[in-house]
N, CA, C and O atoms as a DFTB+ gen file, in Angstrom:
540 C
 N C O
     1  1      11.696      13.433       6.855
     2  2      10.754      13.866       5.826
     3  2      10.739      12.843       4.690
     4  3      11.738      12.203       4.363
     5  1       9.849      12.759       4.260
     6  2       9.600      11.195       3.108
     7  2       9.768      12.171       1.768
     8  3       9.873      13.392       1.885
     9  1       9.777      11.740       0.957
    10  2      10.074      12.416      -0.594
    11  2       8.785      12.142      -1.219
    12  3       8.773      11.590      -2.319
    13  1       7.891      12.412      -0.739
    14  2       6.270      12.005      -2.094
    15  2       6.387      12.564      -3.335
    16  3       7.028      13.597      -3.530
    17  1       5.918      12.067      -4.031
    18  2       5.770      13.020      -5.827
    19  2       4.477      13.861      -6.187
    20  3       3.264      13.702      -6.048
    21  1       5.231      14.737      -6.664
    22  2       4.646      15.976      -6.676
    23  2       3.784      15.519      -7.800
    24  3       2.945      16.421      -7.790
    25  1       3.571      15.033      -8.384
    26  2       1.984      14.186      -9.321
    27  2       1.208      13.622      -8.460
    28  3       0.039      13.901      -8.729
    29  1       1.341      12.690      -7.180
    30  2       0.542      12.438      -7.002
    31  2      -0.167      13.246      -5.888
    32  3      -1.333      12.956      -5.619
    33  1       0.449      14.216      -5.239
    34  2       0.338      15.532      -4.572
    35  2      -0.794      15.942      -5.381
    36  3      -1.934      15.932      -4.918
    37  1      -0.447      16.418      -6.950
    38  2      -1.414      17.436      -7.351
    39  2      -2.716      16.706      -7.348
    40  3      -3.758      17.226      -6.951
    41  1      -2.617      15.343      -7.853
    42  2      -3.897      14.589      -8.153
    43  2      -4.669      14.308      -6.820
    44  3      -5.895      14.216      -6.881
    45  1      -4.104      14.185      -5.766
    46  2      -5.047      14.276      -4.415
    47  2      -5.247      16.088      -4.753
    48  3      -6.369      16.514      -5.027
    49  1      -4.376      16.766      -4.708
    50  2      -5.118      18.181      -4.112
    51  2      -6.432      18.610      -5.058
    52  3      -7.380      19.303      -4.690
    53  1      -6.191      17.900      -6.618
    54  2      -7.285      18.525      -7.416
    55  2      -8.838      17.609      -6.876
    56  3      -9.971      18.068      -6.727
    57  1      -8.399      16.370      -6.701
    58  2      -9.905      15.767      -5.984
    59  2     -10.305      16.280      -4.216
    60  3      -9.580      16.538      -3.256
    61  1     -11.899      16.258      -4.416
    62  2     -12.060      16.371      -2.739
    63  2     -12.532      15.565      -2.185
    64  3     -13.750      15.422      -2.083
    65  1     -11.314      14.528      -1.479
    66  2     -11.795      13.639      -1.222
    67  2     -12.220      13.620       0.608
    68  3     -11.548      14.148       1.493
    69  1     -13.311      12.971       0.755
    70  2     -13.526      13.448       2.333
    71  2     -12.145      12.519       3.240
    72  3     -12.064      12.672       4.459
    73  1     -11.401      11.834       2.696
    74  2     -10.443      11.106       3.699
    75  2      -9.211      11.669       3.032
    76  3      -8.411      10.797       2.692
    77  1      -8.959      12.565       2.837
    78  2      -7.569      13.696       2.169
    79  2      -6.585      13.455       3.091
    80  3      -5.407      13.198       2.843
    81  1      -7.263      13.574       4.478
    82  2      -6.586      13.489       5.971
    83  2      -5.412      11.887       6.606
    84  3      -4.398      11.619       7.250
    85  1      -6.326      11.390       5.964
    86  2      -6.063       9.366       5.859
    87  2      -5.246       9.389       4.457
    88  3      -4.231       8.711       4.623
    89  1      -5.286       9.767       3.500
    90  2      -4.678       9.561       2.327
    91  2      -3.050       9.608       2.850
    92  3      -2.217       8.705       2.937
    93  1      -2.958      11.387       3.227
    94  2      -1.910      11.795       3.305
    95  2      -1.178      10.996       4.260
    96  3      -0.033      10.619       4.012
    97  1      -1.943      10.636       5.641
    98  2      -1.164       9.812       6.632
    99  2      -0.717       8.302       6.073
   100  3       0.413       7.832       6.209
   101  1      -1.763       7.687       5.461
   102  2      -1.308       6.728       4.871
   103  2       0.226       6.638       3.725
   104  3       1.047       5.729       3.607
   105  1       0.145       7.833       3.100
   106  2       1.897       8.129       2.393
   107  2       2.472       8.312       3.349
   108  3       3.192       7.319       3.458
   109  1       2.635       8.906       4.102
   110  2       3.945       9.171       4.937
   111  2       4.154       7.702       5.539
   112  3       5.314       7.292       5.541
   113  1       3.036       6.769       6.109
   114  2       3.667       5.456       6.979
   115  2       3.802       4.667       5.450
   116  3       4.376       3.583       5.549
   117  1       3.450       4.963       4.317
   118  2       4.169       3.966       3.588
   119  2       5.508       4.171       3.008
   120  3       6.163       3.146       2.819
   121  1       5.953       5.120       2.741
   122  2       6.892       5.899       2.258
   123  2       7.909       6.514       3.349
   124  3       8.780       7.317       3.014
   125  1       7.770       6.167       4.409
   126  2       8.566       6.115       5.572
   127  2       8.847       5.060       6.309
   128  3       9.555       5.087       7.316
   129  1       8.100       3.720       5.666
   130  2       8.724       2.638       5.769
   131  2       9.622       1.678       5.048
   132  3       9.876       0.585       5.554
   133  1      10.223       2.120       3.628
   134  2      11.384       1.347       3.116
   135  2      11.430       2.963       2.176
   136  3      10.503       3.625       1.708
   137  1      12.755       3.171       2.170
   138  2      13.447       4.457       1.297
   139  2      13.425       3.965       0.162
   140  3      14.047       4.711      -0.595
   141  1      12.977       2.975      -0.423
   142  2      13.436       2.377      -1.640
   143  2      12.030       2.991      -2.466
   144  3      11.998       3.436      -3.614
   145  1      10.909       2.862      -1.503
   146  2       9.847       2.658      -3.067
   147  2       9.397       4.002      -3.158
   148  3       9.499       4.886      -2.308
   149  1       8.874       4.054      -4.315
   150  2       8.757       5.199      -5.614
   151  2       7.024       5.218      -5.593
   152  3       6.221       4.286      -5.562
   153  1       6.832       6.685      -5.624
   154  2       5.259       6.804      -5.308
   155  2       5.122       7.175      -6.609
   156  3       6.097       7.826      -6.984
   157  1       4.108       6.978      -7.627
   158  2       3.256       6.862      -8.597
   159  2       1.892       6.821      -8.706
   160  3       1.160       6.396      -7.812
   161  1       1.531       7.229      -9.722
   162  2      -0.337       6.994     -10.030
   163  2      -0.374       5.712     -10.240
   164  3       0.585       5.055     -10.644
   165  1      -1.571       5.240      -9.957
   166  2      -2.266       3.670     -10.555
   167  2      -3.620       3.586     -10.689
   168  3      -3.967       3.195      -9.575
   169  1      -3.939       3.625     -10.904
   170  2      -5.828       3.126     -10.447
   171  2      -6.165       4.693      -9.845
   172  3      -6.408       4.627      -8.640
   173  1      -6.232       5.939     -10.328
   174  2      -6.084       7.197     -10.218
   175  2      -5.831       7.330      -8.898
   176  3      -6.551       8.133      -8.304
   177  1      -4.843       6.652      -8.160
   178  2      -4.264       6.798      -6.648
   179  2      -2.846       6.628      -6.717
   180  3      -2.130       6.413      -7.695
   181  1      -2.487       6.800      -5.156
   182  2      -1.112       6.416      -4.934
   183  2      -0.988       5.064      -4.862
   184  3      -1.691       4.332      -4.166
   185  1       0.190       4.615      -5.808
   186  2       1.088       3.410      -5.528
   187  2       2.356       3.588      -5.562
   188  3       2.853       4.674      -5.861
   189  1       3.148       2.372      -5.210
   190  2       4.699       2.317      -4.949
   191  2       4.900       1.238      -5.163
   192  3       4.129       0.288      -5.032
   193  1       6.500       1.257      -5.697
   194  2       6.947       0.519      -6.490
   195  2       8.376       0.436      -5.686
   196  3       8.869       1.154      -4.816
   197  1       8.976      -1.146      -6.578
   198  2      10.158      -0.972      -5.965
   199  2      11.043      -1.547      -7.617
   200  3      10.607      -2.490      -8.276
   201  1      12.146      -0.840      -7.966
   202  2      13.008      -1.016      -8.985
   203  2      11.457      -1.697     -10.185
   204  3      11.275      -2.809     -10.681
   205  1      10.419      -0.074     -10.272
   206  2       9.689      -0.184     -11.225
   207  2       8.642      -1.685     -11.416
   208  3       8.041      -1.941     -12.460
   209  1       8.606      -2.533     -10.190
   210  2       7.002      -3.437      -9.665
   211  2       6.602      -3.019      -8.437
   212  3       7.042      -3.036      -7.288
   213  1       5.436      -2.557      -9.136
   214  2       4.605      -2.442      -8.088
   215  2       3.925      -3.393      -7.081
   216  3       3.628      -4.582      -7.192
   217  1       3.729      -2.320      -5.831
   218  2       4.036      -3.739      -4.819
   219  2       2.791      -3.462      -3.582
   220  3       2.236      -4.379      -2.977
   221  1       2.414      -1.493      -3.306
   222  2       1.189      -1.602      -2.519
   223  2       0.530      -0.641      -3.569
   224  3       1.023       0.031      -4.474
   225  1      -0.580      -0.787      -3.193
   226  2      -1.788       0.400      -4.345
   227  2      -3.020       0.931      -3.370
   228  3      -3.863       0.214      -2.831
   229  1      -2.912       2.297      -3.288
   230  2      -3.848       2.715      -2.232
   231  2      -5.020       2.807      -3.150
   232  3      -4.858       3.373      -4.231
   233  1      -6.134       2.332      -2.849
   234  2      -7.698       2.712      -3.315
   235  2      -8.418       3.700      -3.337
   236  3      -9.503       3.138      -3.184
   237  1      -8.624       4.641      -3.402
   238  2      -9.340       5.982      -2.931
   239  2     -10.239       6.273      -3.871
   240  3     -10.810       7.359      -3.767
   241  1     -10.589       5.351      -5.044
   242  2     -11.294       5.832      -6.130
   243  2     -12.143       4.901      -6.135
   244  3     -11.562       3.825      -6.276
   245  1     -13.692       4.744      -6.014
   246  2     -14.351       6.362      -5.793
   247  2     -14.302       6.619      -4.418
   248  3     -14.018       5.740      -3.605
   249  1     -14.523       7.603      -4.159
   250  2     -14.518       7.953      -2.712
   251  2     -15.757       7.467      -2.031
   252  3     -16.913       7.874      -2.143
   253  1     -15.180       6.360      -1.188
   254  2     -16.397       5.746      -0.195
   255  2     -15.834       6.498       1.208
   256  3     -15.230       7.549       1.425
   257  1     -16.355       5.400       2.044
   258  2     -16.166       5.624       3.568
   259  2     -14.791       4.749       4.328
   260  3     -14.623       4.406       5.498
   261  1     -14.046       4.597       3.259
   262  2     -12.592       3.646       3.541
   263  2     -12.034       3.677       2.515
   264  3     -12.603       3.705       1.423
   265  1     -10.234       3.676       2.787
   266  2      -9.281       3.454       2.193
   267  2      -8.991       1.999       1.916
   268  3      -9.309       1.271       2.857
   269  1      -8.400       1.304       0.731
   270  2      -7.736       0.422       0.695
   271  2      -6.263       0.763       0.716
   272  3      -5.714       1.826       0.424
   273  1      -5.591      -0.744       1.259
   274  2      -4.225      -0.765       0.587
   275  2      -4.307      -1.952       0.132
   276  3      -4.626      -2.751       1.012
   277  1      -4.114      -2.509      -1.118
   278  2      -3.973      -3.492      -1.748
   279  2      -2.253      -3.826      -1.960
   280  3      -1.381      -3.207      -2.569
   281  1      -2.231      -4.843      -1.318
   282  2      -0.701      -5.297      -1.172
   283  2      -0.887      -6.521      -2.436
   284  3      -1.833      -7.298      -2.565
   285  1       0.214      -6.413      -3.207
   286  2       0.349      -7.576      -4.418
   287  2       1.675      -7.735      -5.396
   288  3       2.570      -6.911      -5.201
   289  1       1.776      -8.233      -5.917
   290  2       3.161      -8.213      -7.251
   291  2       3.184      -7.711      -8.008
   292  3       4.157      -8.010      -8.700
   293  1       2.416      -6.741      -8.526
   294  2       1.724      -6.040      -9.931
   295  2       0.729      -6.380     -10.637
   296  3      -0.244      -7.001     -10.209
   297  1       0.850      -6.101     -11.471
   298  2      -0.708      -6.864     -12.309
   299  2      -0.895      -7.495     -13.083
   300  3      -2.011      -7.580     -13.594
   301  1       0.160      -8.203     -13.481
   302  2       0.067      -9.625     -14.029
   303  2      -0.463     -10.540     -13.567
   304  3      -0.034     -10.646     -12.418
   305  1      -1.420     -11.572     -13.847
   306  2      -1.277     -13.025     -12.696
   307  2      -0.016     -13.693     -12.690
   308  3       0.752     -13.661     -13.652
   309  1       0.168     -14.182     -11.826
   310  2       1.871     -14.721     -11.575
   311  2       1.428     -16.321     -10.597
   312  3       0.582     -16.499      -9.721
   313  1       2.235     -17.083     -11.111
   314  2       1.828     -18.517     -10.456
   315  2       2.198     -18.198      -9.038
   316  3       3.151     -17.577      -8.569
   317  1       0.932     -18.942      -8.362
   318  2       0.665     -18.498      -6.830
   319  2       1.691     -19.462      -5.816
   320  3       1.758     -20.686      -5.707
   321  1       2.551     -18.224      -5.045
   322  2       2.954     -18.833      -3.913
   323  2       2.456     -20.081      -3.519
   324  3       1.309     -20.322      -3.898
   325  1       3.168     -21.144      -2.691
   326  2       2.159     -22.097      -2.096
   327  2       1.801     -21.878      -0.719
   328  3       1.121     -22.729      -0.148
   329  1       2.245     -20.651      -0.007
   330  2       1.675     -20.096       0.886
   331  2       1.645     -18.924       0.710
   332  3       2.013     -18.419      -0.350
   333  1       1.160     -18.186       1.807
   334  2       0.625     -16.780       2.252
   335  2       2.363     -15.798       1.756
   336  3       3.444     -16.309       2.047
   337  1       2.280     -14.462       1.041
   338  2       3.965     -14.471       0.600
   339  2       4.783     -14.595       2.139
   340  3       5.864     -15.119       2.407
   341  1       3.383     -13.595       3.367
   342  2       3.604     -13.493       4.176
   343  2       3.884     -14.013       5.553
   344  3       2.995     -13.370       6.112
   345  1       4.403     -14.640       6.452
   346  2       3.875     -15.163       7.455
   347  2       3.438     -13.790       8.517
   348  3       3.588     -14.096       9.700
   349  1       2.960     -12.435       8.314
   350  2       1.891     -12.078       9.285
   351  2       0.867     -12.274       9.273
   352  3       0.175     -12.288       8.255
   353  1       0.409     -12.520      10.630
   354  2      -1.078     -12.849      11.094
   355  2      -1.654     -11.927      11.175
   356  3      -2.868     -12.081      11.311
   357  1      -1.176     -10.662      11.143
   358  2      -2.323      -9.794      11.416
   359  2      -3.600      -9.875      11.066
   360  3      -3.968     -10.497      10.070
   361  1      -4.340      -9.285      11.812
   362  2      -5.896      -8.934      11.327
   363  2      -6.169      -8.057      10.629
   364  3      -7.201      -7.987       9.962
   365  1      -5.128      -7.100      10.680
   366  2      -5.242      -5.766       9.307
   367  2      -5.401      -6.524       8.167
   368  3      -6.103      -5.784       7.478
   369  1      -5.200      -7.538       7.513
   370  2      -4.665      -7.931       6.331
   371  2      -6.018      -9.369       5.959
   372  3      -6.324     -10.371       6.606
   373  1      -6.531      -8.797       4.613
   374  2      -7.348      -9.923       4.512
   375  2      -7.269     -10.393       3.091
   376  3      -7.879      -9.783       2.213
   377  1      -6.494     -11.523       2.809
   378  2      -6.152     -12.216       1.994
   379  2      -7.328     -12.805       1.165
   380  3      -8.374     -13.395       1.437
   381  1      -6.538     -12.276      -0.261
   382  2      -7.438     -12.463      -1.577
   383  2      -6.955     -13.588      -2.333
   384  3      -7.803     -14.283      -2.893
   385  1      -5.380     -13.974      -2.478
   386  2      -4.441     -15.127      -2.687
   387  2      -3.430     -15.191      -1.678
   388  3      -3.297     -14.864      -0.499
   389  1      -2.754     -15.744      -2.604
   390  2      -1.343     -15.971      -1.495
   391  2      -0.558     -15.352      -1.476
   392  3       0.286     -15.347      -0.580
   393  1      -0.572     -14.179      -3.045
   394  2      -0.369     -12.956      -2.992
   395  2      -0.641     -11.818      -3.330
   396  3      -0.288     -11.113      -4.275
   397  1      -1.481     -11.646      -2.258
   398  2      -2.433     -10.297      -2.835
   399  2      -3.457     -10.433      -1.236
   400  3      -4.124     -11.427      -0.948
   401  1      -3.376      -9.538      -0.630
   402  2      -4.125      -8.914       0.523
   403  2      -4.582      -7.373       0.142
   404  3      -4.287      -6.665      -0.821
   405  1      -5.519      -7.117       1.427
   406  2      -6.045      -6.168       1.468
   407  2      -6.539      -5.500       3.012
   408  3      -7.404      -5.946       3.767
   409  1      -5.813      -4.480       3.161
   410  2      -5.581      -3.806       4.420
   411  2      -7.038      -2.536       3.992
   412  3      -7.301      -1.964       2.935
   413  1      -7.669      -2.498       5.275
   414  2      -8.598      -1.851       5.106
   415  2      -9.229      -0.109       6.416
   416  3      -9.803      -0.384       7.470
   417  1      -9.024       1.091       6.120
   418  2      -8.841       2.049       7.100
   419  2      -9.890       2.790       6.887
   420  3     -10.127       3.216       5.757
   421  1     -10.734       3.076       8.012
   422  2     -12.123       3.864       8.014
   423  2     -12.068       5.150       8.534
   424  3     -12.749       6.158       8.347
   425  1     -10.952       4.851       9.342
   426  2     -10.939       6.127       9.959
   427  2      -9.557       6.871      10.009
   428  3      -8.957       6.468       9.012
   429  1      -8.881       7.626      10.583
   430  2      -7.708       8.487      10.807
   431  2      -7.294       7.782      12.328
   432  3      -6.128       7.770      12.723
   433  1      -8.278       7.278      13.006
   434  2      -7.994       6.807      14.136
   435  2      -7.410       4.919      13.938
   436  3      -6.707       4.137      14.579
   437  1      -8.244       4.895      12.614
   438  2      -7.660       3.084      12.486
   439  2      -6.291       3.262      12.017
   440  3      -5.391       2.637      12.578
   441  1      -6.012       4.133      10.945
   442  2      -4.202       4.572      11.113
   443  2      -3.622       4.599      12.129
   444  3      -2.750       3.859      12.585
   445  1      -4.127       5.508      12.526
   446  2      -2.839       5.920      14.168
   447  2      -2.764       4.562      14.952
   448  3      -1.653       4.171      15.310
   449  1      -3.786       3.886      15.215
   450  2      -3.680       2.801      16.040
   451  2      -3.152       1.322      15.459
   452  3      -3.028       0.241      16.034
   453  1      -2.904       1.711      14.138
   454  2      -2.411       0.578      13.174
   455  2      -0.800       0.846      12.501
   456  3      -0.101       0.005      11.937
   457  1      -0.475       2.308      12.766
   458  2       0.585       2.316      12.363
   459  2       1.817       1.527      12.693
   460  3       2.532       1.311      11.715
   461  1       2.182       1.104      13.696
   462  2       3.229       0.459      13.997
   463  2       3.288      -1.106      13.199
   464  3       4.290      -1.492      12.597
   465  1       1.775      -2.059      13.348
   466  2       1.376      -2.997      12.371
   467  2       1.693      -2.889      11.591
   468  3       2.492      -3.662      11.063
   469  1       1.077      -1.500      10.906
   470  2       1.301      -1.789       8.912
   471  2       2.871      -1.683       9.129
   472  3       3.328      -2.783       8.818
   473  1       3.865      -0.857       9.517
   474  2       4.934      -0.752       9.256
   475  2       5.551      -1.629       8.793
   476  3       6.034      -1.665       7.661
   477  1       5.633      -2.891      10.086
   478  2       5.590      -4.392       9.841
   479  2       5.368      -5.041       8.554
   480  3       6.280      -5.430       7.825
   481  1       4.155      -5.140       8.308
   482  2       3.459      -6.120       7.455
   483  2       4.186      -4.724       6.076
   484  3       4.959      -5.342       5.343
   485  1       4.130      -3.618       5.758
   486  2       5.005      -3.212       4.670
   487  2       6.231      -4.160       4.064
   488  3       6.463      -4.776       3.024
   489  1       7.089      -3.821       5.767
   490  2       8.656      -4.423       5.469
   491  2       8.312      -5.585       4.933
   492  3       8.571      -5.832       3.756
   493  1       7.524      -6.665       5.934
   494  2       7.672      -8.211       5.400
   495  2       6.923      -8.047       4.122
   496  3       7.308      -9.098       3.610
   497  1       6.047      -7.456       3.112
   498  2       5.827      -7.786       2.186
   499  2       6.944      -7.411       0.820
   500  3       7.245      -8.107      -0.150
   501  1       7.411      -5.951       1.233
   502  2       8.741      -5.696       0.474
   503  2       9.372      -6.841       0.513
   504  3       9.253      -7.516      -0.509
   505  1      10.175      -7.400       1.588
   506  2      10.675      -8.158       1.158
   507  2      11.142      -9.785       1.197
   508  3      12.131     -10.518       1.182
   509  1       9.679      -9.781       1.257
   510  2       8.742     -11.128       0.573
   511  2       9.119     -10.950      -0.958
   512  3       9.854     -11.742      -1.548
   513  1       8.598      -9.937      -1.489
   514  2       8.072      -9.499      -2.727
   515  2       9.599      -9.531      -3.665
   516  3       9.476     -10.043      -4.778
   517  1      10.840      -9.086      -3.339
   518  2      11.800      -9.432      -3.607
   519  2      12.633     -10.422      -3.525
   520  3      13.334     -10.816      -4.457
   521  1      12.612     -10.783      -2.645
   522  2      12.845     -12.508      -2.323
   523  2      12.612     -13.697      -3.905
   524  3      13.364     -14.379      -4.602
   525  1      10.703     -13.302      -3.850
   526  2      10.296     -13.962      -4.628
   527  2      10.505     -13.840      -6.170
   528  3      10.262     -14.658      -7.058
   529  1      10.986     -12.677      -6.225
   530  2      11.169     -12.300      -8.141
   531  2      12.760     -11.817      -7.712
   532  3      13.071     -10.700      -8.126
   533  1      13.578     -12.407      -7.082
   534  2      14.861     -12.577      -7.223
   535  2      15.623     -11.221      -7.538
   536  3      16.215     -10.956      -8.584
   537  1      15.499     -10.501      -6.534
   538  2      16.132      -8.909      -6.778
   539  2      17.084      -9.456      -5.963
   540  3      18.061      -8.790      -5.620
């Protein structure tokens, strides 16, 4: 069982969003992939953090026809990697810098069939993401 926060629980249950279904699946594979990070509001959605930087930010606002996950360092600009933080290739992942991608889910079915991927590309960006700011 993953530990989600009960804030960002209420703030999905008070919106109706038509991908409620994808939201929720999307917390559990993020939050069941490193015990470390901490679910929070951001951008009136779920994000997670690790020892308080934030590191993925789900999109759900406004409600279109897809989820983001915006993978990044927080929200500072920060002098850019000289490569990708990542070395996955995936195709889930479509790079905005070198650090900062964007994973993109339309359906409940692009989860399920992507879950094992994102799992992946989570871990290596965690800890990419620590690596690089020296935790």
């Amino acid at each position: 069982m993953v530990n989600k926060n009960k804030d960002v629980t209420q703030l999905i249950d008070e919106q109706t969003h038509p991908f409620r279904k994808e939201i929720e699946e999307l917390r559990n594979c993020i939050l069941s992939s490193d015990k470390n990070l901490n679910e929070n509001i951001k951008w009136n959605g779920p994000n997670y953090s690790i020892d308080n930087e934030d590191r993925i930010t789900m999109r759900i606002q406004p409600p279109t026809k897809q989820i983001q996950l915006i993978f990044h360092r927080g929200a500072k600009k920060q002098a850019q990697p000289k490569d990708k933080l990542i070395e996955n290739k995936s195709k889930m992942l479509m790079w905005k810098e070198n650090d900062r991608a964007i994973a993109i889910f339309k359906s409940f079915q692009d989860i399920e069939n992507g879950k094992a991927e994102l799992t992946a590309i989570i871990n290596e960006w965690i800890n990419a993401t620590k690596k690089i700011t020296n935790y």
